[in-house]
C-alpha positions as CSV (number, residue, x, y, z in Angstrom):
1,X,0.0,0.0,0.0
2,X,1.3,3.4,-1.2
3,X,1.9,6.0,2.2
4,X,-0.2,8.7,2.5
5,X,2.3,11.9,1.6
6,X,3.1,14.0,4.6
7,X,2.7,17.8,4.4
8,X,6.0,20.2,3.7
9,X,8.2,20.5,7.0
10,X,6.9,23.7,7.9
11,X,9.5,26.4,9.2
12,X,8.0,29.4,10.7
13,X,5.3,29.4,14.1
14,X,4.3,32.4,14.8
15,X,2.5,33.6,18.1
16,X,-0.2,36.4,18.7
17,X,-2.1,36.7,22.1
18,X,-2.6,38.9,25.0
19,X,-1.3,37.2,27.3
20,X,1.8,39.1,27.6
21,X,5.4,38.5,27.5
22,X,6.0,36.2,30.4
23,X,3.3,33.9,29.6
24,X,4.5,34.1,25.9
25,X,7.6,33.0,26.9
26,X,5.9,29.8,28.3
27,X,4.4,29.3,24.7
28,X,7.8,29.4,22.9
29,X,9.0,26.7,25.7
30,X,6.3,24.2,24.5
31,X,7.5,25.0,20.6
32,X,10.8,24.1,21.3
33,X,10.1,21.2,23.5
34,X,8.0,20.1,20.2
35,X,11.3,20.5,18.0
36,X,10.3,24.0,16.4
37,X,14.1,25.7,16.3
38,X,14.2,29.4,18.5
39,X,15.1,30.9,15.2
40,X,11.5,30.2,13.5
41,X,9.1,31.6,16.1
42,X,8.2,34.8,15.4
43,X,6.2,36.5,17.8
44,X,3.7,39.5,16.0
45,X,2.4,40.6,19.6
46,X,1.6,39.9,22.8
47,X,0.0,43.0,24.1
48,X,-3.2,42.6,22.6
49,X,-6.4,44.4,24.1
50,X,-7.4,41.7,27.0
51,X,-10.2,39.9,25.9
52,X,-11.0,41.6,22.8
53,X,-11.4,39.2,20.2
54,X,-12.4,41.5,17.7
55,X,-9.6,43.9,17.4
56,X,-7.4,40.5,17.8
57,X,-8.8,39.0,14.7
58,X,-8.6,42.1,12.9
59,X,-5.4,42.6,13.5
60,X,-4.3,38.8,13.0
61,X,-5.7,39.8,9.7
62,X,-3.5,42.2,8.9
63,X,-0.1,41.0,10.6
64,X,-0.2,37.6,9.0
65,X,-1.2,37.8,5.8
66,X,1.8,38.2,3.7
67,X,4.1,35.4,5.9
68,X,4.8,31.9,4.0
69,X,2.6,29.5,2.6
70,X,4.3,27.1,5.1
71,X,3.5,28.8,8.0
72,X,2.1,27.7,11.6
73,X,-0.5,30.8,13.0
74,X,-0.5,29.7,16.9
75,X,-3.4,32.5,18.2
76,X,-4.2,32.8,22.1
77,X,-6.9,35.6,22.9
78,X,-9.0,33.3,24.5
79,X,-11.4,34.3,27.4
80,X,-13.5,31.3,26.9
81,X,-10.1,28.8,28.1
82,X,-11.5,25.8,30.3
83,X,-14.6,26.4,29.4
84,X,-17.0,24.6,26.1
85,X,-15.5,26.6,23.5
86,X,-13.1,24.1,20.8
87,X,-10.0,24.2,19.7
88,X,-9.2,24.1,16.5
89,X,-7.2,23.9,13.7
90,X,-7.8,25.7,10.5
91,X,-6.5,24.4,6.9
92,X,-6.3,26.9,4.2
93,X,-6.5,26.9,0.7
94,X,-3.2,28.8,0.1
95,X,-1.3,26.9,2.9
96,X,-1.1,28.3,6.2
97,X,-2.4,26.8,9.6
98,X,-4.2,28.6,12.4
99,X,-4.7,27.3,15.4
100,X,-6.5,29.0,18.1
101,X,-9.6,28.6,20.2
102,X,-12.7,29.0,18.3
103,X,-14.2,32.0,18.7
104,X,-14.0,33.4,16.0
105,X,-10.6,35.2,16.2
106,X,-9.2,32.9,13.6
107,X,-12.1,33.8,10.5
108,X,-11.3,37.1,9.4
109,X,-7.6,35.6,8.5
110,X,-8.8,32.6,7.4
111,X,-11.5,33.8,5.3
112,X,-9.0,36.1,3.6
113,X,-7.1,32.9,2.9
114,X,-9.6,30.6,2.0
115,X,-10.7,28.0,4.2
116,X,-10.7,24.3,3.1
117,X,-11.7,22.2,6.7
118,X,-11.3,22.9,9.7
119,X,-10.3,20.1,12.5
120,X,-11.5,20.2,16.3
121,X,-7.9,19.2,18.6
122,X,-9.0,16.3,20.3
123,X,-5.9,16.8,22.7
124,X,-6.5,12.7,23.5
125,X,-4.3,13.0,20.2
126,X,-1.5,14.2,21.7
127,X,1.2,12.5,23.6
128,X,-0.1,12.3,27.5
129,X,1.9,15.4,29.5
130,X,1.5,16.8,32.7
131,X,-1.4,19.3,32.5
132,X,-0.8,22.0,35.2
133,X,-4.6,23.9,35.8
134,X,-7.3,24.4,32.9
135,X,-6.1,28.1,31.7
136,X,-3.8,28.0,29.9
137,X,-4.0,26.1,26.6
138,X,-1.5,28.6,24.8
139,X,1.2,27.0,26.5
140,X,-0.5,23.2,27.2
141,X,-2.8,22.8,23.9
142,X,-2.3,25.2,21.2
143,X,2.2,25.6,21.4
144,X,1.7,21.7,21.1
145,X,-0.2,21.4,18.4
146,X,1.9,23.7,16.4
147,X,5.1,22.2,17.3
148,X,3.4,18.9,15.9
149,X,2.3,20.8,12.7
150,X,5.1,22.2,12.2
151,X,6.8,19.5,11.7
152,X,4.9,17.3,9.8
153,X,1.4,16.2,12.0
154,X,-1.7,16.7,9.5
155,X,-4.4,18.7,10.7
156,X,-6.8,15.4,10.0
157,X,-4.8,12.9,12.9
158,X,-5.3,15.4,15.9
159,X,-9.1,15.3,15.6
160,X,-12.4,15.0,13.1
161,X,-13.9,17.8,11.2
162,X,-16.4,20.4,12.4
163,X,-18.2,23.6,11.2
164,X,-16.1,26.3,13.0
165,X,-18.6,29.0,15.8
166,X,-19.8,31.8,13.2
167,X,-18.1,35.1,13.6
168,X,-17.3,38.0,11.0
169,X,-15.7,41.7,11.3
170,X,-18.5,44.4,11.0
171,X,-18.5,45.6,7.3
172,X,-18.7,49.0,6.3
173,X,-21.8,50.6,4.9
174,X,-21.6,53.7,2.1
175,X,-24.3,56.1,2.1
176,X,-25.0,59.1,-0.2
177,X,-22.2,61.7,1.1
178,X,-20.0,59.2,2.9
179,X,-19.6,56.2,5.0
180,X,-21.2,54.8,8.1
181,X,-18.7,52.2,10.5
182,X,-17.2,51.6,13.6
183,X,-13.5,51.7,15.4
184,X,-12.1,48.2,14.8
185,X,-8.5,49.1,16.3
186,X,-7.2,51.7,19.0
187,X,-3.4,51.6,18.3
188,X,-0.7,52.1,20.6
189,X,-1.1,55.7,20.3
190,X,-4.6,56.4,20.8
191,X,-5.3,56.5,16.7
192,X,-8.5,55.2,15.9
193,X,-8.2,52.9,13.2
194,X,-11.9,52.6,11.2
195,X,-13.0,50.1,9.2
196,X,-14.1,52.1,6.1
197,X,-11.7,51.6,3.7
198,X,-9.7,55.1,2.7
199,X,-10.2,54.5,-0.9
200,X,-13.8,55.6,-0.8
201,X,-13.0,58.6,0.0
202,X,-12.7,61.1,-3.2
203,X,-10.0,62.1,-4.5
204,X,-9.0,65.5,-3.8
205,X,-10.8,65.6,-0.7
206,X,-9.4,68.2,1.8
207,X,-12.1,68.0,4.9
208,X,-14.2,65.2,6.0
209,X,-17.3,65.6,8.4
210,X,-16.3,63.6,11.1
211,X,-19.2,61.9,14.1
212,X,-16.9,59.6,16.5
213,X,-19.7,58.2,19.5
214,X,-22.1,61.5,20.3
215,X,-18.8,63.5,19.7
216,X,-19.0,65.6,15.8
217,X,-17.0,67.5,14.0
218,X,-18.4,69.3,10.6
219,X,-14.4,69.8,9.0
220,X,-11.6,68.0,10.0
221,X,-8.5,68.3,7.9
222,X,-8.1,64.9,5.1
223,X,-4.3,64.9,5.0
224,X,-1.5,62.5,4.0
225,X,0.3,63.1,7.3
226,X,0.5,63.5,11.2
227,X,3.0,66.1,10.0
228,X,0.4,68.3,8.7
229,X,-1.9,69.0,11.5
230,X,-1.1,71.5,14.0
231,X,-0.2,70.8,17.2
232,X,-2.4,68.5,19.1
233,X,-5.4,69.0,16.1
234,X,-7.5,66.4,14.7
235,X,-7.4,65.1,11.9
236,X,-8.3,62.1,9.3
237,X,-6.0,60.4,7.0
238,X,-5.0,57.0,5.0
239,X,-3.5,54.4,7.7
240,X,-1.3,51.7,7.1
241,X,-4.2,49.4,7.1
242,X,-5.5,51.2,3.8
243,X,-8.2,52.4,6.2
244,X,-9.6,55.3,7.7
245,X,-8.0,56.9,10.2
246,X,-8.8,59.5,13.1
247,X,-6.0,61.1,14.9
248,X,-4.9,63.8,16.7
249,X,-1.6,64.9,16.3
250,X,0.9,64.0,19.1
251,X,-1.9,63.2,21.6
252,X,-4.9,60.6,21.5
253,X,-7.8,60.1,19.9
254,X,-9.3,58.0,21.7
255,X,-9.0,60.4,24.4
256,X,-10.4,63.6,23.1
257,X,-13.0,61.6,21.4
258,X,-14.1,59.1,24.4
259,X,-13.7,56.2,21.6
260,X,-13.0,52.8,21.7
261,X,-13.8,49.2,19.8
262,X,-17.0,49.1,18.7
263,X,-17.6,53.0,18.8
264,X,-19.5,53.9,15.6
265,X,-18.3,56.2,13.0
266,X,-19.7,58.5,10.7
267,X,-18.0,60.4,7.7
268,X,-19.3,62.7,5.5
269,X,-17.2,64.5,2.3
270,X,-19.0,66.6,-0.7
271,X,-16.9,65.0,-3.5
272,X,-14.8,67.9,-5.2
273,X,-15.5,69.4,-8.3
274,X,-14.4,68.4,-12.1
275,X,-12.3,70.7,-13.8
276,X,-15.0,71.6,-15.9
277,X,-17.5,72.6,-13.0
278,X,-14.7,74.2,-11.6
279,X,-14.2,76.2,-14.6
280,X,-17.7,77.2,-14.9
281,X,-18.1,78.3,-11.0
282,X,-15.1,80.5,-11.8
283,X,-16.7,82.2,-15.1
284,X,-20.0,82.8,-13.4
C-alpha cells in the first residue's frame, strides 16, 4: 500500500495573544520542546487588548497575511479557556495553519485565505503530559499542536472535522455623502483605526465631516500626514491598514473623542468638483 504523503516540514510558528510577554515566553518553551528551532518563532504581539477578540482578529488579519505559505499561525486571545469553547485547527487553501480557540478570532484571516476544513484538537491525540490547571491552553494545547504541525502532523490525525462558531468583522456601509462604520483598532497611540476603507473617500478631498460616539465635528483636515496638523489638532487620513483613520496629532484620539472598539463612526465628504464645474463656477 502506497503511504499517505506528509505535508512540507513547515519552518515558521508564529505567536499572537494577550497574554503578555512572560506567559509568551511559556508558549515558545512548549515549541521548542516540540522540536520548532528558536530561530523560527516569530512573535507578531503579545499585548493585545485583554479579551478583545475582535480587534485581535482584525489585526491577526493584517499581521499575517503576507508570511509563508508554510507557516504555523498559533493565536491565544481566549477568554473562553477551560470552558465549552473548541480548539481548533484551520486548513487553508493557500497553505497556512491557524490554530487558536474557536471564537471566532481565527475567521477574518482565514477567510481572507480561504478556508478548506477545519479540524476540532482532540488533545486525547497528543502524547499524554503533565497538565498544570485548565487556563492555559496557549502553552498546554495550542504551542503543542503547532510544534506537531510544524513538523509534519496533518491537521486530520489530531481530531475530526467540524463547522467552526460563526463570527465575521463588522463591514462598512456607504451612504449618499459618505460612510457609516465603527473603530475596529485603538493603536498604541490612541489613533482610531476605522474600518471604512480610505479609498472611498474622493480624491482631492481636503475636509471630512467627522461623528466619532455622540462627539461631531463638521471639517476636520483629510491629509496625507501627522505632519500636517497643527499641534495637538484632529485630523483624518489613509493608515497603514489602507483604512480610515482619526487622529490627533501628538496626543490621543481616543482620548479627546471618548472612543473605543466598537464605537460607531460617521464620515461625511462633498466630492470635489471636475475641472469643468470648476471652470464654470469661476466664469459665473
Amino acid at each position: 500500500m502506497a503511504r499517505r504523503p506528509r505535508l512540507p516540514q513547515r519552518r515558521l510558528v508564529t505567536l499572537t495573544s494577550d497574554v503578555g510577554s512572560a506567559y509568551a515566553a511559556q508558549m515558545k518553551a512548549a515549541l521548542i520542546a516540540g522540536g520548532v528551532p528558536p530561530g523560527q518563532i516569530i512573535d507578531l504581539a503579545h499585548d493585545l487588548p485583554p479579551h478583545g477578540v475582535r480587534e485581535a482578529a482584525f489585526l491577526l488579519r493584517e499581521m499575517a497575511r503576507s508570511f509563508p505559505s508554510t507557516s504555523v499561525h498559533v493565536v491565544v486571545v481566549d477568554p473562553g479557556v477551560g470552558g465549552r469553547r473548541n480548539a481548533i485547527v484551520v486548513t487553508t487553501r493557500t497553505g497556512p495553519l491557524l490554530v487558536g480557540p474557536d471564537n471566532g478570532v481565527l475567521l477574518p484571516l482565514a477567510d481572507e485565505l480561504g478556508i478548506r476544513i477545519v479540524h476540532r484538537i482532540d488533545p486525547r491525540k497528543l502524547p499524554k503530559r503533565k497538565r498544570v490547571g485548565t487556563t492555559f491552553d496557549g502553552r498546554d494545547l495550542f504551542a503543542p499542536v503547532a510544534a506537531r504541525l510544524a513538523t509534519g502532523t496533518r491537521p486530520q490525525d489530531l481530531g475530526l472535522p467540524i463547522v467552526p462558531a460563526p463570527f465575521s468583522l463588522p463591514p462598512p456601509l456607504r451612504t449618499a455623502r459618505g460612510a457609516r462604520g465603527e473603530v475596529l483598532h485603538v493603536d498604541r497611540f490612541g489613533n482610531l483605526i476605522t474600518n471604512i476603507p480610505s479609498a472611498w473617500v474622493p480624491d482631492g478631498t481636503a475636509r471630512l465631516g467627522v461623528r466619532v460616539g455622540s462627539i461631531g465635528r463638521p471639517a476636520v483636515p483629510w491629509v496625507t500626514s501627522y505632519e500636517a496638523l497643527g499641534a495637538e489638532s484632529l485630523g483624518t487620513l489613509a493608515s497603514s491598514f489602507g483604512l480610515v483613520e482619526v487622529a490627533v496629532r501628538e496626543a490621543r484620539a481616543s482620548d479627546r473623542l471618548d472612543a473605543g472598539v466598537g464605537t460607531p463612526v460617521v464620515l461625511s465628504w462633498r466630492r470635489p468638483p471636475t475641472a469643468r464645474g470648476a471652470n464654470a463656477n469661476s466664469a459665473a
